[in-house]
N, C-alpha and C positions, 0 to 999 in steps of 0.2 A: 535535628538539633538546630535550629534554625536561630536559638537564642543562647548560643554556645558561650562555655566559661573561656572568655578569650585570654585572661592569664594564661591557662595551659596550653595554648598555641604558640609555637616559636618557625618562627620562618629561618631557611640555613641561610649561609652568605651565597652561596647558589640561586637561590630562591629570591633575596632581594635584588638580584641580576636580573632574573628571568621576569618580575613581575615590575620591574621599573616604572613600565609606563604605565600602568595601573595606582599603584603607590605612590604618583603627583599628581594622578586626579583627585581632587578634596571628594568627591561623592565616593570614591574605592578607600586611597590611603591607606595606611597600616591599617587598622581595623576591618576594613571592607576585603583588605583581602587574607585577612585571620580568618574572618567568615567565609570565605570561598575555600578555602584551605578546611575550617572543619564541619561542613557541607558536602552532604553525600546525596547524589544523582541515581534513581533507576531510569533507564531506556528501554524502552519495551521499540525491539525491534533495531538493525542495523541496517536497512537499507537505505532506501533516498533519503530520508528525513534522519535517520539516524546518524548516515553517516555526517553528513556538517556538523549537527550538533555535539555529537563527539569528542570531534575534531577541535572543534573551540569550546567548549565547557574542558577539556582537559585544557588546553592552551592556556583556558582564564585562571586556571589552580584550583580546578574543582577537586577537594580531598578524596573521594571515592564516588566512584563510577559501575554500576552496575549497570550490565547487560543482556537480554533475555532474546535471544534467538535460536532456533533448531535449524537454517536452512544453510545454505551448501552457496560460495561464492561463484555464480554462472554469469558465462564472456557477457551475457545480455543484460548483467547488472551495470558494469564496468562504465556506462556510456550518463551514470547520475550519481552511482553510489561510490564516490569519491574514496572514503578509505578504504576500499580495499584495490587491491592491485593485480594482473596478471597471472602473475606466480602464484597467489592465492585461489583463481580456479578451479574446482574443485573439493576445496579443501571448509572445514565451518567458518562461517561469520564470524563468527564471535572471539575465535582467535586471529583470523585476521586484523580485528576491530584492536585485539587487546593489543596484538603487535603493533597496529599504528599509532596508538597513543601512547605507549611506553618510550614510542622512539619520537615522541612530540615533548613527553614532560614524564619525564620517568618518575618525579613523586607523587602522582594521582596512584592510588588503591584500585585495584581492578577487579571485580567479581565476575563472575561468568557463569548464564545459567541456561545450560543447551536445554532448553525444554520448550515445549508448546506449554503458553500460558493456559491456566483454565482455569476453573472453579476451587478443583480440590486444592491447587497450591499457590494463588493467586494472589490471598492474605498473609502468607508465609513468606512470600519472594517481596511481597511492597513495604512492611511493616519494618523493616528497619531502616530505610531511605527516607530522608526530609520532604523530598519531589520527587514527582513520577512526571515522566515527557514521553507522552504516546506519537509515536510512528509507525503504526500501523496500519494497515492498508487493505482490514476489511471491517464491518460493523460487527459480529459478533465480541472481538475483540476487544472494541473500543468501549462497548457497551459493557464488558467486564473488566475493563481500565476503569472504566468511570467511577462504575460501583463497587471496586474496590479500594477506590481512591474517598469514596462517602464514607464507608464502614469504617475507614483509617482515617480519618479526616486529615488527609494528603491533596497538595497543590499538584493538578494535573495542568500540564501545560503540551496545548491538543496542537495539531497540525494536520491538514488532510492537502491531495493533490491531486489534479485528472490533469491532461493534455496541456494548456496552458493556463489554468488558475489552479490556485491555492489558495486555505482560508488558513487563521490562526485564533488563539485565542487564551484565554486562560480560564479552565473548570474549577468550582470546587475550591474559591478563595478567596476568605476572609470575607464568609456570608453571600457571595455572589453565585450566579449560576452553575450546574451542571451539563453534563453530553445531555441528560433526559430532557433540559430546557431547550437545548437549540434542536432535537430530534425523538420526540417522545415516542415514535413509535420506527423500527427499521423500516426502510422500503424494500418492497417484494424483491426475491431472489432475483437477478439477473439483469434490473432495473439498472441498477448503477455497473456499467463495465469496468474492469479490471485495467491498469495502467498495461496487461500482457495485450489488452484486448482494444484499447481505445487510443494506447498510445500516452508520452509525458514528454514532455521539452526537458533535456537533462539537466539544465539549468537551476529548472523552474525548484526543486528539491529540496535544493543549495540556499534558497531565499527565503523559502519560508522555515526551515531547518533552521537556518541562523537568527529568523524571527525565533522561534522558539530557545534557541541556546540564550537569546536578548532577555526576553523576560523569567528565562530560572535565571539569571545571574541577577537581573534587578528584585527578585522576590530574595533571595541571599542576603543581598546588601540591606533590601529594604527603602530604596530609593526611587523616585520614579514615578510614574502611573503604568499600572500593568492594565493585559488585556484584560481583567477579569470585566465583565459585563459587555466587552463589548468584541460583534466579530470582527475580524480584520480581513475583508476580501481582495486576492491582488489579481489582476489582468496582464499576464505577461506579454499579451500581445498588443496591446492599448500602454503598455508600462502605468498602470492607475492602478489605484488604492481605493478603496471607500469602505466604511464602516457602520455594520449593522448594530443594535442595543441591543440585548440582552440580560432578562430579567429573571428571574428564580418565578417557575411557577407554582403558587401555594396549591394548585390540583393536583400537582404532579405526587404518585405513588410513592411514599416513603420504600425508602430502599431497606429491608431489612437482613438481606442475605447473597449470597451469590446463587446466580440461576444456572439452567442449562441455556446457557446463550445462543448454541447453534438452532435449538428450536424456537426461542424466542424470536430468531430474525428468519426463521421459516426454514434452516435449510436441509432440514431431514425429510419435507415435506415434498419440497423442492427436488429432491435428489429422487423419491418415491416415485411422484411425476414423471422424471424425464426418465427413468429407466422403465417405468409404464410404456411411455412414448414408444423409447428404443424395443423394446421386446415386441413391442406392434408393428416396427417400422424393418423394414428391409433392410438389410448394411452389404457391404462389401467389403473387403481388405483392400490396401493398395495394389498386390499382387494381383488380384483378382481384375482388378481395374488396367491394368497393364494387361492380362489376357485381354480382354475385351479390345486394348487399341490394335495392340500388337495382330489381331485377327483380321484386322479392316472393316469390321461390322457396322454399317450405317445405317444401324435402328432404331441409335440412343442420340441424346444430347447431355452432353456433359458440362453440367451449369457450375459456373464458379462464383458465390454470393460474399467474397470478401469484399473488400474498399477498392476504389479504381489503383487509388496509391498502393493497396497489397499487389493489387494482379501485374502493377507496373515491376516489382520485385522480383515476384516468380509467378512461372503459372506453368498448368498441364498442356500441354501440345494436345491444342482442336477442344479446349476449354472455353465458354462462352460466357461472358461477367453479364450476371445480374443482381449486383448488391443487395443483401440482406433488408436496408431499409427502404430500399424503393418495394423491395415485394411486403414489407409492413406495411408500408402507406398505400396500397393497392397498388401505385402505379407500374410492379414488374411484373403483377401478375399476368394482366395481359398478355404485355411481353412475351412472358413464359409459355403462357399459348400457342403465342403466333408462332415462337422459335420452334417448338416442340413438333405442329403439327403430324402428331399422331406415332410421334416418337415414344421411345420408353425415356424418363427421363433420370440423371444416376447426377447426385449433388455432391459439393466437394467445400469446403472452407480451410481453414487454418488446422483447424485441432478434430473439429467434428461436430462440436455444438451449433454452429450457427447455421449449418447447412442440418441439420436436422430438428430447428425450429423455423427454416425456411419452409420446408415440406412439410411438415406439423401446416404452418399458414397457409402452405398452396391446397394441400387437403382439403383444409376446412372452406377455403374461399373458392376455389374451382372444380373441387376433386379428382386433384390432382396426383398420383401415386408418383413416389419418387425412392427410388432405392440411394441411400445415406454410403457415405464412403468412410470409412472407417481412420481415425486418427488426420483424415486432410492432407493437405501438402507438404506437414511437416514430416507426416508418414511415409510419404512418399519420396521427399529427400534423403531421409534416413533408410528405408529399406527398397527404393528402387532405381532413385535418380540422385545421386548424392553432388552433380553437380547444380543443381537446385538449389537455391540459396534457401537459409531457413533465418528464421527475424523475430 
């Protein structure tokens, strides 16, 4: 309702307290913030991007707030995703979420919808919201954000993050571009790593999140120039800005429906693959890898392919680092040779993935056999060495 009967909005004496400084801006005023008041927000997602946004779209006097996550508040959130708290470990998102903002501005409306977004209820959770603000944090996702935001003709307002940049923007408004403009096709599964896997400056979250809480509140009011058409790239570690244009492409595939997203962005195919891989490949449990040391056997080498900065956090006693990307780019292969010298060789990473497309690579490039350790060093914190830091 973005062109609301503002008669029927009445702000309490509470309320003209709490929105004061809003209400002597001439571009907010009593009107601008009738319109925030009967303006309604869905969030797809509470974590990094969610939570600032949150945070200050209720603060601004956004009338209702809806929230869509299924995932469980973990210690390893705590260090970006601002509203939630301690005490809430373990416990859903999305009530942590709703408790922090009831205790920010108790007359925002709060809905809560513990479900993985998908296909079949996608149209049913976005259709009664003004704006949809994606914080999400993988393609398949966004890709049925997007296109549920065409079929509804809803102002998607996007935000994405890795390590130290973030981009922003606004999809899907008033005749401007869509996600299928700035990404018409996903990139291959595993391509882009995960913030578990690559790492986020906890900061960095917070700044682009409250870009996006900036322009729902300016498409409310109506005031302003929003991002639509244009991206807004930011360099946390340069502190710079620059801005790419973005234009609607007339080729691009009319969107007529919701798809199966996971296959669209390949990862049924992908999953097919690596479990192909795994059933070819040797494993080990951690257990089993603790026999092996605990024996004294000096016939294996025990290659560690995380980041120098992982192995500096933890590592296995008589663990030997050769990073994952040096053996992509050829140059660990060698390496790997040389250390091995006719050893058996047994690999190890974080979780399990990356040391079992390390040896997928040593295979193919040297023929190289290497038995996979099963679950990594987080495995092995947990079921063998618990003072092991896990990260």
């Amino acid at each position: 309702m973005l062109n609301p009967n503002l008669d029927e909005i009445q702000l309490s004496k509470d309320e003209y307290e709490r929105y004061s400084r809003h209400l002597i801006l001439p571009e907010v005023g009593l009107e601008g913030q009738k319109r925030l008041k009967a303006a309604s927000v869905l969030c797809i997602g509470t974590g990094g991007l969610g939570s600032p946004l949150l945070l200050y779209l209720a603060a601004a006097g956004i009338g209702r707030l809806g929230i869509v996550d299924f995932d469980v508040v973990d210690s390893s959130n705590l260090q970006r995703q601002v509203i939630h708290g301690t005490s809430w470990v373990g416990k859903p998102k999305i009530q942590s979420a709703k408790d922090r903002i009831l205790e920010i501005n108790p007359h925002c409306q709060v809905d809560l919808y513990e479900t993985r977004l998908s296909s079949e209820n996608a149209l049913d959770i976005v259709e009664p919201y003004d704006i949809v603000v994606d914080g999400t944090d993988n393609f398949p996702t966004r890709y049925l954000v997007n296109d549920a935001c065409v079929l509804l003709n809803k102002p998607n307002v996007y935000g994405s993050i890795f390590r130290f940049e973030g981009q922003a923007t606004v999809f899907n408004y008033q005749g401007g571009p869509n996600y299928r403009d700035l990404y018409p096709e996903p990139p291959p599964p595993g391509l882009v790593p995960s913030c578990a896997e690559g790492g986020v400056l906890g900061i960095l979250p917070g700044i682009i999140g409250v870009i996006q809480a900036t322009e729902t509140v300016k498409i409310i009011l109506g005031t302003g120039q929003t991002l639509s058409g244009r991206l807004l790239l930011y360099n946390a570690l340069n502190m710079s800005f620059r801005e790419l244009k973005l234009r609607p492409n007339p080729e691009r595939p009319v969107i007529e429906k919701l798809i199966d997203y996971e296959e669209f962005c390949g990862i049924p195919q992908a999953k097919a693959a690596e479990a192909q891989q795994q059933a070819s490949m040797e494993e080990i449990t951690v257990q089993q890898l603790k026999e092996i040391l605990d024996s004294g056997a000096d016939d294996y080498v025990l290659l560690d392919v995380r980041n120098p900065n992982e192995y500096e956090i933890a590592k296995i006693p008589g663990s030997v680092l050769v990073p994952l990307p040096d053996i992509e780019n050829g140059d660990g292969v060698a390496k790997v040779q040389e250390i091995l010298n006719g050893h058996k060789l047994i690999v190890h990473c974080k979780m399990g993935g990356r040391s079992a497309k390390a040896i997928g690579i040593l295979k193919e490039k040297a023929g190289i056999d290497g038995i996979n350790v099963k679950g990594g060093i987080n495995a092995w914190s947990q079921e063998v060495d618990p003072s092991v830091p896990q990260y």
